[in-house]
Backbone as a printed PyTorch tensor [residue, N CA C, xyz], in Angstrom:
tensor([[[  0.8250,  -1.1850,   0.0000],
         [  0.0000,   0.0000,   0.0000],
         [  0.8660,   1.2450,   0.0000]],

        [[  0.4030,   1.6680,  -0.5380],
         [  1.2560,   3.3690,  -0.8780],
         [  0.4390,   4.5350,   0.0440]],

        [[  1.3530,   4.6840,   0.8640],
         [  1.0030,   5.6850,   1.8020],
         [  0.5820,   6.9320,   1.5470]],

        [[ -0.3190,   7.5240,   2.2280],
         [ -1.2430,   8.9260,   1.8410],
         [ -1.0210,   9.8710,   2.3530]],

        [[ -0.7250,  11.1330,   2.4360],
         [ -0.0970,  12.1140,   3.0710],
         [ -1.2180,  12.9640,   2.7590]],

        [[ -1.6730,  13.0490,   4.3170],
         [ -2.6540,  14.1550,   4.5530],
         [ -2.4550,  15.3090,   4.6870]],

        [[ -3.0720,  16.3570,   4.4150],
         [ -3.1530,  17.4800,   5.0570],
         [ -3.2290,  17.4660,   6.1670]],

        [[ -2.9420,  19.0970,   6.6610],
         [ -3.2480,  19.6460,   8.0610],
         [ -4.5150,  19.5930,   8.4470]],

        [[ -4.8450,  19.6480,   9.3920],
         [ -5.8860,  19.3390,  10.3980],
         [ -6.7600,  20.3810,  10.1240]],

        [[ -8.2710,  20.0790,   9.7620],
         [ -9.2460,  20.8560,   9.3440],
         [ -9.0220,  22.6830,  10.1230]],

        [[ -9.2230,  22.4410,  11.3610],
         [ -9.0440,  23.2990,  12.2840],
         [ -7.8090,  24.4580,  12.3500]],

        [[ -6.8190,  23.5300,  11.5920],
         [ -5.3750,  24.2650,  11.3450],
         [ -5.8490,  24.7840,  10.1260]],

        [[ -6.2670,  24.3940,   8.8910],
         [ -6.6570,  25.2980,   7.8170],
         [ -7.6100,  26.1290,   8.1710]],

        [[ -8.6990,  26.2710,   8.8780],
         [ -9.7370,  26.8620,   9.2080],
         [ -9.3680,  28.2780,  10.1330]],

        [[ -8.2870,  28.4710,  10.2930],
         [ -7.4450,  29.2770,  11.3830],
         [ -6.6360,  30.3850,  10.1500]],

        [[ -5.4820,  29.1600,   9.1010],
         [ -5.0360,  29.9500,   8.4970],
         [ -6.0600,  31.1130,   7.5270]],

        [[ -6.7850,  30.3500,   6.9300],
         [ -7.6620,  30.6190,   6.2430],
         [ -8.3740,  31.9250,   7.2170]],

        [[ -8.7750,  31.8060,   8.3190],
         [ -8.8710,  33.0350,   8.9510],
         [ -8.0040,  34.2140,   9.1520]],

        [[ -7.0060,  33.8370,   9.6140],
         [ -5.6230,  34.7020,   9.4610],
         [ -5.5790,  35.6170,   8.5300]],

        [[ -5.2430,  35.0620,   7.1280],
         [ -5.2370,  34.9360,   5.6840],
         [ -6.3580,  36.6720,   5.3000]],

        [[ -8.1170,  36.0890,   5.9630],
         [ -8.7570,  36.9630,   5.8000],
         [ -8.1460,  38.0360,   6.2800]],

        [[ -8.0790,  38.3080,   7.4450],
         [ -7.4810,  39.4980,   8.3290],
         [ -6.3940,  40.1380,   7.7230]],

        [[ -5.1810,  39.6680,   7.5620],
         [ -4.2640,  40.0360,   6.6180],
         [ -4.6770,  40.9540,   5.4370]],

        [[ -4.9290,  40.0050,   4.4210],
         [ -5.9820,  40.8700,   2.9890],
         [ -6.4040,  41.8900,   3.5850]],

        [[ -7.3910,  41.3980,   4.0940],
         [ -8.3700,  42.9570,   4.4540],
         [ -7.5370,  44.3770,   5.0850]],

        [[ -6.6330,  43.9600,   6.1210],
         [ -5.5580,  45.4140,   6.2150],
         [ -4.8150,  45.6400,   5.1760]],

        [[ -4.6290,  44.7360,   4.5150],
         [ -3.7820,  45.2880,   3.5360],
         [ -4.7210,  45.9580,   2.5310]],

        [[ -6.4200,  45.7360,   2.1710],
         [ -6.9610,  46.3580,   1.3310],
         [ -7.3310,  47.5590,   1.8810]],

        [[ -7.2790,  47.9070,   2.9410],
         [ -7.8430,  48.8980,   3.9870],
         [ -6.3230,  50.0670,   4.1620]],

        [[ -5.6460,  49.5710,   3.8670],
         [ -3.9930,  50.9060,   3.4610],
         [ -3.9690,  51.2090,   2.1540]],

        [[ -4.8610,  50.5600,   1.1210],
         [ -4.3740,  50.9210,  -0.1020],
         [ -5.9620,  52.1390,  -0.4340]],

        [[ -6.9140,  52.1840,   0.4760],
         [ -7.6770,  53.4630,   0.6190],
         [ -7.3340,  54.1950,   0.5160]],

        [[ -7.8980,  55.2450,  -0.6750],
         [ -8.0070,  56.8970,  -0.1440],
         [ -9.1890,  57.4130,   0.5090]],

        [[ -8.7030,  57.8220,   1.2930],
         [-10.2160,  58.6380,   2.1850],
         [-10.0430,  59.6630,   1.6580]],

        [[-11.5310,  60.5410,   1.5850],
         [-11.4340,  61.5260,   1.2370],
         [-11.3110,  62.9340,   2.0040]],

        [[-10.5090,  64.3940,   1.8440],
         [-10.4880,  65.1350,   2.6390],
         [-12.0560,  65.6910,   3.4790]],

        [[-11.6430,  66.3810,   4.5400],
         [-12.6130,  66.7810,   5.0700],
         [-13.5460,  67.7060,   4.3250]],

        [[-12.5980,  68.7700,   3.3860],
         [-13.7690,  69.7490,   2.7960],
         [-14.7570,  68.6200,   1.7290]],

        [[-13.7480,  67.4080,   0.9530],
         [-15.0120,  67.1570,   0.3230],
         [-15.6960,  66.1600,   0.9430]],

        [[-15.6190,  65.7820,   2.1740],
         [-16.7940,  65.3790,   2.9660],
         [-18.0580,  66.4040,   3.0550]],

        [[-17.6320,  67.1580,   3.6480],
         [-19.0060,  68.5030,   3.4740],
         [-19.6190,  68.6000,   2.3550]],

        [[-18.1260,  68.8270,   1.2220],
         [-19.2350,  69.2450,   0.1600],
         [-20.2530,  67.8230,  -0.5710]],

        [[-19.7320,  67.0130,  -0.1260],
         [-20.6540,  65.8670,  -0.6450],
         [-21.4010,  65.8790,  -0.1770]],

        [[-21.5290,  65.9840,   1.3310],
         [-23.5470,  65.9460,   2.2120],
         [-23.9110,  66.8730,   2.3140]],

        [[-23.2850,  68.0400,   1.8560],
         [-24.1860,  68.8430,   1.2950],
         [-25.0210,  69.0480,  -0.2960]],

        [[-24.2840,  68.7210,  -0.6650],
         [-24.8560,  68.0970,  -2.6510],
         [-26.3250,  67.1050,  -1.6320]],

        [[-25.7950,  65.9340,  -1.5540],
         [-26.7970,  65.2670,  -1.1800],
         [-28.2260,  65.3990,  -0.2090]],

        [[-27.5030,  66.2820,   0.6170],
         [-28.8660,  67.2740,   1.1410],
         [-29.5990,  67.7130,   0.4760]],

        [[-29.0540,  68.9830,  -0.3850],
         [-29.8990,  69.4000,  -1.2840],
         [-30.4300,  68.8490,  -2.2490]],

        [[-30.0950,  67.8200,  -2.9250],
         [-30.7080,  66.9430,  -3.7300],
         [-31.5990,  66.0340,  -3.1800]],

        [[-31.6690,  65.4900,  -1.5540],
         [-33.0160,  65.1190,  -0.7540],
         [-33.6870,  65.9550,  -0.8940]],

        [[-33.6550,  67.6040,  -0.3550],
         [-34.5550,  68.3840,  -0.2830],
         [-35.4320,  68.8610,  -1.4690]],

        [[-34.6590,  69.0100,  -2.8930],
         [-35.3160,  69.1260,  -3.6130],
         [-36.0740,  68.0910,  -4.2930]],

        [[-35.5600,  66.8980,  -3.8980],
         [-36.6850,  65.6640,  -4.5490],
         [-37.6550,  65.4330,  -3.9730]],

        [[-37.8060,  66.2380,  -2.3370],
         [-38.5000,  65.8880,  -1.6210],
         [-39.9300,  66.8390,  -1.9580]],

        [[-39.7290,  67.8210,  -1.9420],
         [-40.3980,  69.4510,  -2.5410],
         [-41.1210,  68.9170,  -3.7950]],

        [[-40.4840,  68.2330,  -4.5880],
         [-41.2610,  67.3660,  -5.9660],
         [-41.6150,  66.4750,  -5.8140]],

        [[-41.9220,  65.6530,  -5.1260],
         [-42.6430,  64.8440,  -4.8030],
         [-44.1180,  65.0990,  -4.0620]],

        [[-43.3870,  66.1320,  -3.1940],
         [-44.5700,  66.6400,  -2.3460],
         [-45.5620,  67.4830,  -3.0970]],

        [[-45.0270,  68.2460,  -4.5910],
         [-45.9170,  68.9320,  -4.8840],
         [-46.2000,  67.9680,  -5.9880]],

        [[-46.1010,  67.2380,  -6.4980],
         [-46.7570,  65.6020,  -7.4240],
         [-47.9860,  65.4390,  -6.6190]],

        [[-47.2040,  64.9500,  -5.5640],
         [-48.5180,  64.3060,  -4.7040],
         [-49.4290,  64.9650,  -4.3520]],

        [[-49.4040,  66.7330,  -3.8790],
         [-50.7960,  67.6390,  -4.0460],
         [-51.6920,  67.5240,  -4.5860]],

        [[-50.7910,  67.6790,  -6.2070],
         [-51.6090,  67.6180,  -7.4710],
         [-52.4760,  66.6890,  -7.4190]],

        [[-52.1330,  65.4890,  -7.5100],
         [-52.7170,  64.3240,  -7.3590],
         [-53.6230,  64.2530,  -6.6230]],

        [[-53.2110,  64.8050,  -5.4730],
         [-54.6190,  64.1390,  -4.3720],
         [-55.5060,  65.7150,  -4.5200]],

        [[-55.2860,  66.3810,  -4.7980],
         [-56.2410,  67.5600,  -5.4950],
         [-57.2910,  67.2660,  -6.9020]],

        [[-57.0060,  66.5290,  -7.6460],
         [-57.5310,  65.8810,  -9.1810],
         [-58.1160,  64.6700,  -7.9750]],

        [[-57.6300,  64.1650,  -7.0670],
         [-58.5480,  63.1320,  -6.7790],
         [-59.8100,  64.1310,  -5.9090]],

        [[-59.2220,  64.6490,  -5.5010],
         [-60.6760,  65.1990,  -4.5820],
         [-62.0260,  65.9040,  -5.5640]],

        [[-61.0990,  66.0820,  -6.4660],
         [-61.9720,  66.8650,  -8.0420],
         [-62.8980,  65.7260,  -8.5180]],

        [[-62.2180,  64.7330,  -8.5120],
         [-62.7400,  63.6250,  -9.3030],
         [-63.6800,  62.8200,  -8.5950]],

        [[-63.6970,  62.7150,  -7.1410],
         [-64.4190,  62.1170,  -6.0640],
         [-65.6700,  63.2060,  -5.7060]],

        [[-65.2880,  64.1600,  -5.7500],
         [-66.1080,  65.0740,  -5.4990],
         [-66.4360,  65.4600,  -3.9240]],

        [[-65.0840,  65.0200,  -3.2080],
         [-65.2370,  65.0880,  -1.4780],
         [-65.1540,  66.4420,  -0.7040]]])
């Protein structure tokens, strides 16, 4: 019989293999650019205002709407 040479012990791969993750991930986490502080602001602020104004159009959609419904219901 010709002898079989196992691997390491489930538990021992299950470790490296954890390791392994951790590793990668700092290393993908240094190759980030964050972005400066001013364009932090200026981004939530873009995005503010672009909530607020979708919000304003929506709200005046939906007037309309429920105005033509009250027209149409006759309430």
């Amino acid at each position: 019989m010709a002898s079989e040479k196992k691997g390491p012990n489930i538990f021992v791969r299950i470790w490296k293999a954890i390791v392994k993750f951790f590793r990668d991930s700092v290393a993908e986490v240094k190759k980030v650019v964050w972005p400066s502080k001013k364009q932090v602001l200026n981004n939530t602020a873009v995005v503010l205002v672009v909530c607020i104004i979708s919000g304003a159009a929506l709200f005046a959609v939906d007037s309309v709407f429920a105005l033509l419904m009250r027209l149409v219901i006759g309430a």
